[in-house]
C-alpha positions in Angstrom: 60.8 117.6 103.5 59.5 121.0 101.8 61.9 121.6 99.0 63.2 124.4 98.2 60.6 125.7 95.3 57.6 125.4 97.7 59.5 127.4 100.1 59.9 129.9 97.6 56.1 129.9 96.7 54.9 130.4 100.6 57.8 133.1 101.0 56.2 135.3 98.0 52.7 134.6 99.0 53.8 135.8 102.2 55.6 138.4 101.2 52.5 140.2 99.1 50.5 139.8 101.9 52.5 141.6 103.9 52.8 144.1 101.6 49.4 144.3 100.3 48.7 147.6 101.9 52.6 149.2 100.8 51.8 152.0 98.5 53.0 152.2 94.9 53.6 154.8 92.5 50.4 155.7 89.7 52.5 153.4 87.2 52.9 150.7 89.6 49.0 150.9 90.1 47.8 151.3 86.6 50.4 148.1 85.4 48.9 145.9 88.0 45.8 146.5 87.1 46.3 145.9 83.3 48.1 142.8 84.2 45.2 141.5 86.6 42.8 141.7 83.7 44.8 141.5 80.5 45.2 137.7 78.8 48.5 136.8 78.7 50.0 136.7 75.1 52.1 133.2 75.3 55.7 135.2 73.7 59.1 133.6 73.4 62.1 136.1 72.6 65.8 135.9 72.5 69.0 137.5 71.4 70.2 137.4 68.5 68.8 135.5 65.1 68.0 132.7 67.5 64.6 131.6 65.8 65.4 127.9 66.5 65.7 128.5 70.3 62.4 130.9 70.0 60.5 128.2 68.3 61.7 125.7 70.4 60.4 127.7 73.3 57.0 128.8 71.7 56.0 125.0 71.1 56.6 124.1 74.4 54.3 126.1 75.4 52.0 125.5 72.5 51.9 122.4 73.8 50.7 123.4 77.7 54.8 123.8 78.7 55.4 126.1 81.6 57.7 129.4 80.8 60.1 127.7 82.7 60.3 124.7 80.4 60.2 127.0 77.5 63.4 128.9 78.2 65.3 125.9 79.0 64.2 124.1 76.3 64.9 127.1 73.5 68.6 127.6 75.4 69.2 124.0 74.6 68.6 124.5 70.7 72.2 126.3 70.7 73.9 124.6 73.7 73.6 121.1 71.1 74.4 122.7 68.0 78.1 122.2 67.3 77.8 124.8 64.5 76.4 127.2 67.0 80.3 128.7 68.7 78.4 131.0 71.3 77.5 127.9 74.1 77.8 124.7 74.9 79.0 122.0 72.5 81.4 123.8 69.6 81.9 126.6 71.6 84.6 129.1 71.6 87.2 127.5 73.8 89.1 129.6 76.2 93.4 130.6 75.7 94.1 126.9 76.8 91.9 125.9 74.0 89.4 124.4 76.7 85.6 125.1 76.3 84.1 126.2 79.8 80.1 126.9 80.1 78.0 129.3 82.5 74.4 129.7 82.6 71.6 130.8 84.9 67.7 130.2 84.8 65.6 132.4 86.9 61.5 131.3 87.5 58.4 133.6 88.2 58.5 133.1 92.0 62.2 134.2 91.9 64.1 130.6 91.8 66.9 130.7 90.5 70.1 128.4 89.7 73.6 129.1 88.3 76.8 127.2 86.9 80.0 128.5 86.3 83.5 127.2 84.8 82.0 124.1 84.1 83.6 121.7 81.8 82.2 118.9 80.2 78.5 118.9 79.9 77.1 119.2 76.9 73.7 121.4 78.5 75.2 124.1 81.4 71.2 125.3 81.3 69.6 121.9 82.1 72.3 121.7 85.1 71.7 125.2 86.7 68.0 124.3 86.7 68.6 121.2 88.7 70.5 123.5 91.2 67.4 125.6 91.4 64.9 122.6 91.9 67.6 119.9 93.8 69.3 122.1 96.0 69.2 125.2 99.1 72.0 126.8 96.8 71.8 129.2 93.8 75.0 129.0 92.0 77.8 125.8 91.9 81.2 126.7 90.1 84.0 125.2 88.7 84.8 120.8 89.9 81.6 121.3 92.4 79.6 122.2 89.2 81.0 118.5 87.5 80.5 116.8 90.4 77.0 118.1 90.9 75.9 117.5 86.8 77.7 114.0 87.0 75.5 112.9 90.2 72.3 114.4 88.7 72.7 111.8 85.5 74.4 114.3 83.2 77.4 113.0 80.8 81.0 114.2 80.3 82.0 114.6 76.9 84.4 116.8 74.8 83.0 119.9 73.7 85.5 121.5 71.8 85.1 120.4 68.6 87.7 120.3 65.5 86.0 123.3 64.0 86.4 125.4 67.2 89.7 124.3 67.4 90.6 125.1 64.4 89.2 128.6 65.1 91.5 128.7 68.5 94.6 127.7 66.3 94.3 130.4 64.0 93.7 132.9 66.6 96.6 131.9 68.4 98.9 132.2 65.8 97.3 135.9 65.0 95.7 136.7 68.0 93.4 139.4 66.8 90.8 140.6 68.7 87.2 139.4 68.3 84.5 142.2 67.5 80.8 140.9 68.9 78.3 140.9 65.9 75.9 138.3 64.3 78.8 136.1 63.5 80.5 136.1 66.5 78.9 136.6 69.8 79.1 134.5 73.1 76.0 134.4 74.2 71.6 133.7 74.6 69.6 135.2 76.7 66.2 133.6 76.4 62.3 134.9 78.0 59.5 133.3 77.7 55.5 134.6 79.1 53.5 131.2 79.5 49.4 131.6 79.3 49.6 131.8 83.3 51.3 135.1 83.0 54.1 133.4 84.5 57.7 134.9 83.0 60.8 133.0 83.5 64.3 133.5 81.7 67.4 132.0 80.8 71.2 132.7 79.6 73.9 130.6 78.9 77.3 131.0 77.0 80.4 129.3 76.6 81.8 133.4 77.2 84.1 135.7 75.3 86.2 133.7 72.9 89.5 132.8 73.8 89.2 134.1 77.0 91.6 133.8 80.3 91.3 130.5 81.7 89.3 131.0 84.6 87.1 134.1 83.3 83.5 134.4 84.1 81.5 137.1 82.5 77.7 138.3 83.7 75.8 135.3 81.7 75.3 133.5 85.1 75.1 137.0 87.2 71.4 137.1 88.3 70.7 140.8 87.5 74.0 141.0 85.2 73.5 138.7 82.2 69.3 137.9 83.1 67.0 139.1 85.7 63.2 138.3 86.0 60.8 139.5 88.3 57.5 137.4 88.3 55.6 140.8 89.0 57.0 143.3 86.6 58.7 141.4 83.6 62.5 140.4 82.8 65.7 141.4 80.8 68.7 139.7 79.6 72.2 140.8 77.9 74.3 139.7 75.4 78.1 141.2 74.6 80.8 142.4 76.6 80.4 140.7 80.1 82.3 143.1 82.2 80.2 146.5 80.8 76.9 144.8 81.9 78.1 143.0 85.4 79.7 146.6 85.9 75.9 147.9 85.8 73.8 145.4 86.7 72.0 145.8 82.9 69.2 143.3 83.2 68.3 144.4 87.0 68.7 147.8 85.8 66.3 147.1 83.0 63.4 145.4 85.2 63.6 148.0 88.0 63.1 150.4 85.2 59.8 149.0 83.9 58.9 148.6 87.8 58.7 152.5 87.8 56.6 153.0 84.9 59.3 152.4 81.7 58.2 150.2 78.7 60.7 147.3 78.0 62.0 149.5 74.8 62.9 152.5 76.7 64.8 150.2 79.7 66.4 149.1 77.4 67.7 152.6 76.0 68.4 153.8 79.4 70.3 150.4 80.3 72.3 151.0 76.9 72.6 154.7 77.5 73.9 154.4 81.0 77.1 152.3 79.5 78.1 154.4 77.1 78.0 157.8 79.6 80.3 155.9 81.9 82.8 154.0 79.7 82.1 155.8 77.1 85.9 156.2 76.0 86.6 152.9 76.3 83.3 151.8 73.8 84.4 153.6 71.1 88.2 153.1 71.0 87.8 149.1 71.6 84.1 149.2 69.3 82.8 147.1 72.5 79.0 146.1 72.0 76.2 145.1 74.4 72.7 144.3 73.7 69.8 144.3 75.9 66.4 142.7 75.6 63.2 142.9 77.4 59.6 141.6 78.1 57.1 142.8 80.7 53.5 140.6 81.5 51.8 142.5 79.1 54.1 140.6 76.2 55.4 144.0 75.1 58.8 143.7 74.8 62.2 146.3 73.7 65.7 145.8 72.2 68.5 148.1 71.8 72.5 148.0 71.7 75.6 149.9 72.1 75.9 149.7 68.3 75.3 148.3 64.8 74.5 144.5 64.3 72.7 143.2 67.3 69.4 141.3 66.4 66.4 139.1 68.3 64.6 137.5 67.6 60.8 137.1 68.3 58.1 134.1 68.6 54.6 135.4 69.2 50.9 135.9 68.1 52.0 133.3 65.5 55.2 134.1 64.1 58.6 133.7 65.0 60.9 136.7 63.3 64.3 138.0 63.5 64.4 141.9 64.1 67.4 144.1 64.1 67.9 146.1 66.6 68.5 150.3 66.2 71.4 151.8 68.3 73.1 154.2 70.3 76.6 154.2 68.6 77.6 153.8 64.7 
């Protein structure tokens, strides 16, 4: 039986057939072009100081990895690190002091799989690939999500461990709001540009700490927390989940570079078009987002709502954190 990834294939093939003779704007035309008979630069790049994840990523494909296997195999660099509080194991917990995971991981042909509320598994992005590749669905929630990881060979285990507990303690006794910086943030977004040309992304998150029980933010929101178009390039978001699911950031952001945009100046506009609409609620609750950015070409743009947001870069070599400027002091 044709599973569900060579589906996707003959669909797009079909697809730019059909729409070979479309027309497209001058920017369209000229990108395409470039693309058709540019190299590739092989360029891994995530939010925040996430160099581990980044080099993770760039080796895989240093050593003939797909984009694909590059962005799941940075995101997995954080979701193991108990010392790491934004995903997976050590994560922030939720009120209830109970850790719960989403993530999504998007290919070049437009697969995609998502997992939300999930409880338990140590890698959320491992198991939201194996909805893309195993299943007709794109995103399993909640019990269906266990189930699902637990029949694919996955483990249970506790997540939450005794330093993110004692973090959950203290913040119930005070219960002080948390401000999104290097420190503190809830999330990766992860891209990655194989030698192919083929782009893929990634983002996963263990979500805003302390949290309702029951609260999903845009990390597994195809075209809210990561988008990626196999034709033009792909974005992803960290931050405040409701402001980017609210505008549809990383969509916004890709759609943007469609119509002739770099990835830096998306990302501007993406940031820009936040702060005109909720603009009173950023500043009186110093809310932050951070967008990120890479098109085929391997140029790639950052920017945030304000002060403190940071990538970090693996390409033509190197593997650097950069901080990003900003709209907001």
């Amino acid at each position: 039986m044709e599973n569900r990834r060579s589906f996707i294939k003959k669909a797009a093939l079909a697809a730019g057939a059909i729409g070979s003779g479309m027309a497209c704007s001058p920017e369209t035309q000229k990108t395409s072009a470039h693309n058709a008979t540019s190299e590739p630069i092989p360029t891994v790049i995530a939010t925040w100081d996430n160099r581990k994840a980044t080099q993770a990523g760039i080796e895989q494909l240093q050593n003939g990895g797909s984009a694909l296997d590059a962005v799941e195999a940075g995101a997995r660099v954080p979701e193991g690190d108990p010392n790491d509080m934004s995903v997976g194991y050590g994560g922030h917990p939720d009120r209830k002091g109970i850790v719960t995971l989403d993530a999504c991981i998007m290919d070049h042909l437009g697969g995609a799989g998502s997992v939300t509320f999930l409880q338990g598994i140590k890698h959320p992005i491992s198991v939201a690939r194996k909805v893309m590749e195993e299943t007709k669905h794109v995103m399993l929630s909640g019990q269906g999500a266990l189930e699902f990881a637990l029949a694919q060979g996955f483990q249970q285990e506790n997540l939450l461990t005794e330093k993110a507990k004692t973090a959950w303690e203290n913040w119930m006794a005070k219960q002080e709001a948390q401000l999104v910086n290097e420190n503190n943030h809830d999330t990766i977004g992860i891209l990655a540009l194989d030698k192919e040309g083929h782009l893929c992304g990634a983002c996963t998150t263990s979500g805003a700490a302390y949290k309702l029980h029951g609260r999903v933010g845009d990390s597994p929101i195809l075209g809210a927390g990561m988008y990626v178009d196999g034709e033009i390039g792909g974005a992803c978001a960290t931050g405040l989940g409701e402001l980017v699911m609210t505008t549809l950031g990383s969509f916004l952001i890709v759609e943007l570079m469609r119509n002739g945009a770099s990835p830096q100046q998306a990302c501007e506009e993406a940031i820009g078009r936040i702060v005109k609409r909720y603009k009173n609620w950023v500043e009186e609750d110093k809310l932050q987002v951070g967008y990120l950015g890479l098109n085929l070409n391997g140029e790639y743009g950052y920017y945030s709502i304000r002060k403190g947001y940071s990538v970090a870069v693996a390409q033509n070599g190197e593997n650097v954190k950069l901080e990003s400027n900003f709209a907001l002091g």
